[in-house]
C-alpha positions as CSV (number, residue, x, y, z in Angstrom):
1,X,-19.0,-37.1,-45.4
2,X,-22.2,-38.7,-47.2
3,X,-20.7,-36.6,-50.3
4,X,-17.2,-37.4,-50.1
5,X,-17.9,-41.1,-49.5
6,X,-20.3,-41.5,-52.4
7,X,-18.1,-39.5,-54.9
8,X,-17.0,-41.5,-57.9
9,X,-15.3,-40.6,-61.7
10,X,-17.8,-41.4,-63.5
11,X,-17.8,-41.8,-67.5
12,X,-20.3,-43.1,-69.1
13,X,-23.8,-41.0,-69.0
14,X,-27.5,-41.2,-70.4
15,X,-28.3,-39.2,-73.2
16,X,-30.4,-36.5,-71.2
17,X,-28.9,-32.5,-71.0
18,X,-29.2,-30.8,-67.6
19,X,-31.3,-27.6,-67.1
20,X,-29.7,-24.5,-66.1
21,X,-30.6,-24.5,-62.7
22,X,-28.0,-27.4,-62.1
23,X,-25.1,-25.9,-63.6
24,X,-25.5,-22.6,-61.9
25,X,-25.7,-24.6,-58.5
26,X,-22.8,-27.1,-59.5
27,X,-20.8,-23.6,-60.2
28,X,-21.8,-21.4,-57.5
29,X,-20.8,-24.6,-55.1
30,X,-17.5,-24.0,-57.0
31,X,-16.9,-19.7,-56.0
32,X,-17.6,-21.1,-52.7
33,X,-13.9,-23.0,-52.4
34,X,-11.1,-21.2,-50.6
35,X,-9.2,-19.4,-53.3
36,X,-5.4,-17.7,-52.4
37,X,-5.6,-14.6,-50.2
38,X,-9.5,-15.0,-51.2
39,X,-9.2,-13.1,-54.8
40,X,-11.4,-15.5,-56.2
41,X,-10.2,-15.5,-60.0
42,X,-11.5,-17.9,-61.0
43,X,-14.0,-18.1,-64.8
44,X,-15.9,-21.0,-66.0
45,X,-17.0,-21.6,-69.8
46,X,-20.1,-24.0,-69.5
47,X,-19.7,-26.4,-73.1
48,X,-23.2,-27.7,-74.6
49,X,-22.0,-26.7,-78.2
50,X,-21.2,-30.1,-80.3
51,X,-19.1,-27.9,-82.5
52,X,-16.9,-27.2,-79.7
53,X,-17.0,-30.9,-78.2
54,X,-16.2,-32.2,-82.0
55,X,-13.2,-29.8,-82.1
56,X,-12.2,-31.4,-78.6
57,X,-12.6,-34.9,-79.8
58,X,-10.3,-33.9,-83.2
59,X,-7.6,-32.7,-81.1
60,X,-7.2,-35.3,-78.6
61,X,-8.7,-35.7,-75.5
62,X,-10.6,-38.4,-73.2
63,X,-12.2,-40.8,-75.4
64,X,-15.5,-41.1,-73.3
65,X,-16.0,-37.5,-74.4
66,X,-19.4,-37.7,-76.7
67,X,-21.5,-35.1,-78.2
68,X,-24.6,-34.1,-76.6
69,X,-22.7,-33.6,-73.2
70,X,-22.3,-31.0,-70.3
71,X,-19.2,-29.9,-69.4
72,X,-17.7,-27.3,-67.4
73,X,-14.4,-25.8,-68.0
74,X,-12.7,-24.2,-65.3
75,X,-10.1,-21.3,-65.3
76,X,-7.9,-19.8,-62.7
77,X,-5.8,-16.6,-63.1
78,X,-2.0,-16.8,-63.7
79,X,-1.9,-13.5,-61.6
80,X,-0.4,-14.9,-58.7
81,X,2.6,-13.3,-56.5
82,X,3.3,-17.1,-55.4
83,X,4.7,-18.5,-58.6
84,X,6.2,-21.0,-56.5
85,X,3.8,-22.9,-54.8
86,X,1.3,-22.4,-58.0
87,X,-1.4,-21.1,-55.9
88,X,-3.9,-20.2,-58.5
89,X,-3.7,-23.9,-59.5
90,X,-4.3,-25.1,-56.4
91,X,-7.4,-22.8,-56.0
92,X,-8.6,-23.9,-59.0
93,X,-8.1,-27.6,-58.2
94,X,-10.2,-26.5,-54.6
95,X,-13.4,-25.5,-57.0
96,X,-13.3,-28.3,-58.8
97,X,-13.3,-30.6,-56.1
98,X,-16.3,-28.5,-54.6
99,X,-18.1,-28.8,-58.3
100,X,-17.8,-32.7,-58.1
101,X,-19.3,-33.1,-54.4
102,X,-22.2,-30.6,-55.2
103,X,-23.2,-32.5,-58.0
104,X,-22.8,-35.8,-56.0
105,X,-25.4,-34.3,-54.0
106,X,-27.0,-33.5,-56.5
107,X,-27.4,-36.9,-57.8
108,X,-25.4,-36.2,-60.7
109,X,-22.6,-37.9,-62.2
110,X,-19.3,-36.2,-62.7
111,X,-15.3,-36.8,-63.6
112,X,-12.7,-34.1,-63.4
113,X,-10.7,-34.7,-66.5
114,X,-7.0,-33.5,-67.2
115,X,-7.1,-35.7,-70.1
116,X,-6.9,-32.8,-72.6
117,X,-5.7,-31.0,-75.9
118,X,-2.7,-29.1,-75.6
119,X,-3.3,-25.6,-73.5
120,X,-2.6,-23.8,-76.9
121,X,-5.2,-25.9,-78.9
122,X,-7.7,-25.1,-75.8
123,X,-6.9,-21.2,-76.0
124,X,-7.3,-21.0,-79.5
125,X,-11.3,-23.2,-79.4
126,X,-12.3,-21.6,-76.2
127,X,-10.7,-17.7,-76.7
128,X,-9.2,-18.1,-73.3
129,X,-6.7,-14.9,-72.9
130,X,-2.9,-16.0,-71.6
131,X,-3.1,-14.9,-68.3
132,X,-6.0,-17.1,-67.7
133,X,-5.1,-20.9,-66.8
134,X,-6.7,-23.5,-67.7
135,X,-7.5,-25.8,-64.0
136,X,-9.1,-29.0,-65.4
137,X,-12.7,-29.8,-67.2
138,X,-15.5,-31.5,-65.4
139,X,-18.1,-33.2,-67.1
140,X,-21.4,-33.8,-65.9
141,X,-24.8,-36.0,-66.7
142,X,-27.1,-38.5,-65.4
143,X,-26.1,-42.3,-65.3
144,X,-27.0,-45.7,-64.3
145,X,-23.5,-46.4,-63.5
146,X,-22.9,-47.6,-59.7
147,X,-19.4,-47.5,-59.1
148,X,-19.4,-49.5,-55.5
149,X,-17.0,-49.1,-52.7
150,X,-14.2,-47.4,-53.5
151,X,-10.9,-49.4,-52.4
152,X,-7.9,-47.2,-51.7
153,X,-4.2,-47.9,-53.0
154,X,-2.5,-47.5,-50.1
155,X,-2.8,-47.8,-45.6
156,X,-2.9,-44.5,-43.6
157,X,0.2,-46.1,-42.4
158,X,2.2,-45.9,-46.4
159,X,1.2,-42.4,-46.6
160,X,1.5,-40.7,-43.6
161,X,4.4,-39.6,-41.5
162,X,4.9,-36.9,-38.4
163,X,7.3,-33.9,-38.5
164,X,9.7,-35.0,-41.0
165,X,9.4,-36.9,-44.8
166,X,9.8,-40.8,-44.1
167,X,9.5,-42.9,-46.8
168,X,6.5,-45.6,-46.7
169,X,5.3,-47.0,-49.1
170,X,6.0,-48.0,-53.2
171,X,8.2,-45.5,-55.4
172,X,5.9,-43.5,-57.4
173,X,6.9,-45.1,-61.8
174,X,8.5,-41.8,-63.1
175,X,7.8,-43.0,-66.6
176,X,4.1,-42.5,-66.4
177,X,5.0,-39.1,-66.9
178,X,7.2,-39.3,-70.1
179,X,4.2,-41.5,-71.5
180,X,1.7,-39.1,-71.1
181,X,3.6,-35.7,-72.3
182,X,4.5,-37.9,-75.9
183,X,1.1,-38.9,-75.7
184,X,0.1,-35.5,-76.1
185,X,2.5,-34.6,-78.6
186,X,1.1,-36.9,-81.1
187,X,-2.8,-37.7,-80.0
188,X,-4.5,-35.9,-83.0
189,X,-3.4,-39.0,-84.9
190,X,-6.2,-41.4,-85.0
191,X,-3.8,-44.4,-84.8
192,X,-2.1,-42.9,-81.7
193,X,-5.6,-42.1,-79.8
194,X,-6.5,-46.1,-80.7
195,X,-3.1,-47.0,-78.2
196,X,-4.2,-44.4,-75.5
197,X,-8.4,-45.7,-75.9
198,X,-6.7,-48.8,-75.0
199,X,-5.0,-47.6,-71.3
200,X,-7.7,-44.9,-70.5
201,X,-10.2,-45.9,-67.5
202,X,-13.3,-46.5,-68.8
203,X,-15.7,-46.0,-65.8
């Protein structure tokens, strides 16, 4: 619970590069997730190169996104018998979340970003194969930052109901949605990533 409690997005990070050591155990923490019918598919590309992180940056992604960074990239194989349900994203979204509280134990700062390039611009920089999906990217570092208490948007009460869909709280805005995917359409242009800099969290 310490972990959970204590684990914040966190975006802004000192100018120090972590040692091996900590990315193994950061990633290992991750292949320890539950993962559908425990095939564990699951690949990570560990991103120190600023030739890599530039080409990220030119193709649109979160703007807190420097050089001189660690990030991990996680990957989840599309080889799944429950296309449905999408169940290798959901194992992939399971080792992130155990990436993020390992390195809150660790004492290191982390945010699981989504914010990214199209999935054909991240193939093509990365040489990820088709049948490999691409989960989410988690970056890592040291920082001062103290986020505080963190205050939740809704009651136990607004979200939670027994045996049957009730409604509770707020309709979700469906045009968050529409907003994003033209966002991503167009955010190589350096006067459209000004407009998104603007609405992006900053810590």
């Amino acid at each position: 619970m310490k972990e959970i409690n204590e684990r914040r997005s966190i975006r802004e990070y000192k100018d120090i590069r972590l040692n091996d050591e900590i990315i193994k155990k950061i990633i290992v923490s991750g292949m320890m997730a539950p993962t559908a019918c425990n095939m564990q598919n699951y690949k990570f590309i560990v991103i120190n190169d600023n030739n890599k992180i530039k080409q990220l940056i030119e193709n649109g992604t979160a703007s807190f996104i420097k050089e001189n960074m660690d990030m991990i990239l996680v990957l989840y194989s599309k080889k799944t018998n429950n296309v449905e349900y999408k169940d290798n994203i959901q194992s992939g979204a399971a080792v992130i979340e155990n990436m993020i509280l390992e390195a809150t134990n660790l004492e290191i700062s982390s945010c699981w970003v989504c914010n990214l390039p199209r999935k054909k611009i991240m193939r093509k920089i990365f040489s990820i194969p088709k049948y490999y999906d691409i989960i989410g990217l988690v970056t890592l570092g040291y920082s001062d930052k103290l986020p505080g208490n963190k205050k939740l948007k809704y009651s136990f009460e607004e979200v939670v109901s027994y045996n049957e869909y009730k409604e509770t709280s707020k309709n979700i805005d469906r045009t968050i949605p529409i907003i994003y995917s033209l966002y991503k359409c167009f955010s190589k242009y350096k006067f459209i990533k000004k407009i998104g800099k603007r609405f992006e969290k900053k810590f």
